[in-house]
N, C-alpha and C positions, 0 to 999 in steps of 0.2 A: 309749420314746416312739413313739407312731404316725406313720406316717411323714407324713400329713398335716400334721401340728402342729408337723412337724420346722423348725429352725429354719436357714435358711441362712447360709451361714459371713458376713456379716455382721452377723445377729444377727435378721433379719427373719422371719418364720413365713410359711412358704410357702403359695404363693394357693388351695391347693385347697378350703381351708374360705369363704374370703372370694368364690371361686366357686359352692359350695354353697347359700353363704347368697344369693345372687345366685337361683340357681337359683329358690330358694324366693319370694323375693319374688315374684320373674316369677310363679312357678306363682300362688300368692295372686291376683296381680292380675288376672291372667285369668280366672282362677275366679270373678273379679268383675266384671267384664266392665269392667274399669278401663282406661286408654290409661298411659303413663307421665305426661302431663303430667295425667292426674284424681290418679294418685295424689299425685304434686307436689303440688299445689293443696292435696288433705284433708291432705298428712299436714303444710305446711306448709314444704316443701323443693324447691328449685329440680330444674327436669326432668331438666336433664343431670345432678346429684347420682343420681337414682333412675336413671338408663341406667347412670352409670357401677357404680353397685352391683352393678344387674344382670348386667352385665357382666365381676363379679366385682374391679373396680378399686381399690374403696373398702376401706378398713378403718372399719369403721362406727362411731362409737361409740355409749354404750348410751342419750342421748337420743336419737340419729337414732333406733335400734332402736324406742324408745318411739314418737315419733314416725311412722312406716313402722307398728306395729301398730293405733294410734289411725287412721290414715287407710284400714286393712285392716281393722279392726274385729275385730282376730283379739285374744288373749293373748300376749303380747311370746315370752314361751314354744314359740306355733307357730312364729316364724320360725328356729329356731335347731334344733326338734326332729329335725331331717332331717339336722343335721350328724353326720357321722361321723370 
């Protein structure tokens, strides 16, 4: 198993993907010329939810995902494509 993915001895999947995917939103957003709280507003999820993401805090799940693509106007598929 990749050590990314790896899971720590309580059972939890360590943050470097839930960072990555962080990463990616951020990049997205700017490339939009989006603020945190526009993206809030379109994708319909409070602001501090989108900071903490970005911030790599969140374990997202796959409606947020929906949700964050629909207000990024991307394929739910860009945001995850950059995980490694």
């Amino acid at each position: 198993m990749d050590s990314k993915w790896a899971l720590t001895n309580d059972g939890r999947v360590k943050t470097d993907a839930l960072a990555q995917f962080g990463q990616r939103v951020r990049q997205l957003r700017i490339e939009r010329n989006l603020s945190q709280e526009d993206l809030a507003e379109l994708a319909d999820l409070h602001r501090n939810y989108v900071s903490q993401i970005e911030g790599g805090r969140r374990n997202v799940s796959l409606l947020n995902i929906l949700k964050l693509a629909h207000g990024l106007k991307v394929r739910p598929t860009r945001l995850i494509e950059t995980i490694r």
